[in-house]
N, C-alpha and C positions, 0 to 999 in steps of 0.2 A: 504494500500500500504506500510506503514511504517512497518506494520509486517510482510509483505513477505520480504521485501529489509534488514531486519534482521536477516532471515533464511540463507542469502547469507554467510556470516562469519559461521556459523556451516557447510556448504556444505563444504567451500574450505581447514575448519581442516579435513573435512570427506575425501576430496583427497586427501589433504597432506598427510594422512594416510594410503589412499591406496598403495599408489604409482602409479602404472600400472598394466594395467590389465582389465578383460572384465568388470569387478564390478565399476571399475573406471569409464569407460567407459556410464556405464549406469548413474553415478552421473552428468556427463560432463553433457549428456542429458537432464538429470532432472533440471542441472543449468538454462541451455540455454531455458529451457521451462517456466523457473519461469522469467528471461531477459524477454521471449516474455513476460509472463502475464503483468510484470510490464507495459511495455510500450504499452499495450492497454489497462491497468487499468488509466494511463495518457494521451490517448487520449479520450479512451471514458469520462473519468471527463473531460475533457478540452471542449468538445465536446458538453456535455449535463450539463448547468450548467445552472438549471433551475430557474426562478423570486421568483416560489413559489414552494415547494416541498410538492410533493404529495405522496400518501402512495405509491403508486410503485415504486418512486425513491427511500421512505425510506425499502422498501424490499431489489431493487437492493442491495443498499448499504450495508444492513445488510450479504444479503449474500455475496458479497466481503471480507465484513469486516471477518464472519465466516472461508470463503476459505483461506484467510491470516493468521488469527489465527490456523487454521489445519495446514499449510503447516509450519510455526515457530515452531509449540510443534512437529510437526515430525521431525522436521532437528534437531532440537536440542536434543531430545530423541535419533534421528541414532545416535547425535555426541558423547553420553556419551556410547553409548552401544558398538560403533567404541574402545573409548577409553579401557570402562573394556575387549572387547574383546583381542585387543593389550595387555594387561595388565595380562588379564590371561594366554596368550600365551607368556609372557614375564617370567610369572611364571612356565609354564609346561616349557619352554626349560632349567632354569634355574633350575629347579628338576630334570632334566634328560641328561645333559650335564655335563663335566668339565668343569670349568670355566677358565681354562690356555691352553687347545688343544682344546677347541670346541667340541671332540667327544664326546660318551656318558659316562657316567660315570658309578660306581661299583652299585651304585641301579637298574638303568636303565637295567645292564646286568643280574643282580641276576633273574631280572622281566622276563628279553626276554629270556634268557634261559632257567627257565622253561617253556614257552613257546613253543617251538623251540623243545627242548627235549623229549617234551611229544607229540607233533606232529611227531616227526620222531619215536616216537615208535609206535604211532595210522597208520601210514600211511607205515613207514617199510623207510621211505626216510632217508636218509645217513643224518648227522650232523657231522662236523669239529670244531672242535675250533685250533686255534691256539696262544698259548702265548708266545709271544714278549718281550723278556729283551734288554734291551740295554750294550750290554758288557762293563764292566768299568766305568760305567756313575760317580761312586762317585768320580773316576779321574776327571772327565769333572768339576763338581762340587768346587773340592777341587784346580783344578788347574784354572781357568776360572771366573767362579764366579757364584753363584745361576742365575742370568739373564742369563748367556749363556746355562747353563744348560736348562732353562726355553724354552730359541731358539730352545735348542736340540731337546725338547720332541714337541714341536708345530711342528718342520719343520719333526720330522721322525712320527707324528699321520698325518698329511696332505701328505705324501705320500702313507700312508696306504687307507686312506678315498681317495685317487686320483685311488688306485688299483684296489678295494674292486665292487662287482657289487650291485646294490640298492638293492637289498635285505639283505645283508652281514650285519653283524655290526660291526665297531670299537668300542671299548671301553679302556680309563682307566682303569687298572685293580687296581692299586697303586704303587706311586714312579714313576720308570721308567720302571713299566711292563703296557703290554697292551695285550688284548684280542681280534682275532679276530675271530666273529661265521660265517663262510661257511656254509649257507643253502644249501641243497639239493648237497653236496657235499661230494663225496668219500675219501679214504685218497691220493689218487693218484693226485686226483683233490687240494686239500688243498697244496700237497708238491708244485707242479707245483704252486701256489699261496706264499708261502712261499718263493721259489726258488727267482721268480722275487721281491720279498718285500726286501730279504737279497743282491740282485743284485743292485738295488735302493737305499737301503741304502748306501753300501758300496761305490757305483761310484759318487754319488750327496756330492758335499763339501757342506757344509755351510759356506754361507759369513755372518762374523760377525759385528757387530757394526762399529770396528773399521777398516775394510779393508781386515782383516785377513781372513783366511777360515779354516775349522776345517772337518775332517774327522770320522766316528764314524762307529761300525757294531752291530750287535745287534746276538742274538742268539736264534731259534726257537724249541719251544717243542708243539708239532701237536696231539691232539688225536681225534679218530672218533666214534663215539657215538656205545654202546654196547646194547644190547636189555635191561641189567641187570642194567643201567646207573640209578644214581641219576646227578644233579648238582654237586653234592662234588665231587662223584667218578669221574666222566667226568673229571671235572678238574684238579682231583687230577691227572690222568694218563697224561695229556699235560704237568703239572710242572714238574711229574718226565722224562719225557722226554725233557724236558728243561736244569733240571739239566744234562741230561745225552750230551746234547748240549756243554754245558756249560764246564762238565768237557772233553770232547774229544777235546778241542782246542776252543770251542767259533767260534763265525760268521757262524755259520752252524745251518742246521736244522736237527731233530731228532726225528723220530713216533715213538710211543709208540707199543714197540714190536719189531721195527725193527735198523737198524745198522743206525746212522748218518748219512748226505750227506751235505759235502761242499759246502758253497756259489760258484754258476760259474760265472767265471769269466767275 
């Protein structure tokens, strides 16, 4: 009995851990079943607690004692395999996120966009990327301070990842550039994606620390994948349409091949 009522402390780190959820769910269960055993392992001994003990009480027993000992090395085996699983899962997000926006980062995308790339040549489906500058940021920086800068880039990637449909990916690309890959997306489709990202940015202040609010736009260079496309070349044609964002006035966006179009209003 002492070693089932010991399994209990490994079950309640195995919920802590879960949180919620159907897996939780099944552990609640599994709690509540080892509760009951406990207390008909203390009725029946209460119950049967005999002058002389004879070999079938010392069976019983032994297999009690067996059933308590299996049921301790399992909760305790779940509770370290719970743990390394957290654990490794704390290490895959942290290899494939930034760690100041939360989205994904520059390994992550080098990964998914070949990926991505070489399916929309296998399959003939459309790929978008779009890359993201934030116009003047070293301003923000220089006049603000690295922490507001830091607000900037968190609160304009969390309106991207609020846009984006689960398939899409944000990423850091570096600094205050960012990447975003439109799966199964036309260039038509990407501007209209674009269109509302530069409309969002521009209309949402940021409240800072101290009370203040701070305004910021960013400027978009779109390209849509070519039969001919490497990773580089892809890219490359979204940066030069970035620059070319960039130098027609900023806060707009810009496909590669085609004329500029103003953030709307």
């Amino acid at each position: 009995m002492a070693m089932i009522a010991a399994a209990l402390p490994s079950i309640r780190s195995i919920l802590h851990a879960l949180g919620s959820g159907a897996l939780q769910v099944r552990w609640l269960w599994l709690r509540r079943l080892i509760f009951a055993f406990l207390a008909g392992y203390a009725v029946f001994g209460a119950a049967h607690v005999p002058m002389i003990v004879t070999i079938p009480d010392l069976i019983v027993a032994s297999i009690l004692l067996a059933g308590g000992a299996f049921v301790l090395i399992v909760a305790r085996l779940s509770e370290m395999t719970t743990r390394d699983i957290i654990r490794i899962a704390s290490l895959e997000r942290d290899v494939m996120h930034d760690s100041l926006t939360g989205v994904y980062n520059r390994r992550y995308l080098d990964g998914r966009l070949a990926e991505e790339l070489s399916r929309a040549h296998r399959t003939g489906c459309a790929l978008s990327a779009l890359l993201v500058d934030l116009d003047h940021f070293k301003h923000v920086n220089d006049a603000y301070g690295h922490d507001v800068g830091d607000q900037v880039l968190r609160h304009v990637s969390g309106l991207m990842a609020s846009i984006v449909r689960t398939n899409d990916v944000v990423a850091r690309y570096g600094g205050e550039e960012f990447v975003i890959l439109a799966v199964d997306s036309k260039s038509a489709d990407a501007s209209l994606l674009g269109e509302r990202l530069l409309q969002r940015i521009r209309s949402e202040d940021i409240v800072l620390l101290d009370g203040n609010t701070l305004s910021v736009t960013a400027s978009i260079g779109i390209a849509t994948s070519a039969t001919d496309d490497c990773e580089s070349t892809f890219l490359r044609r979204a940066d030069e349409a970035l620059y070319q964002a960039k130098r027609s006035g900023r806060d707009r966006l810009c496909v590669a091949g085609e004329a500029c179009q103003l953030a709307s209003a």
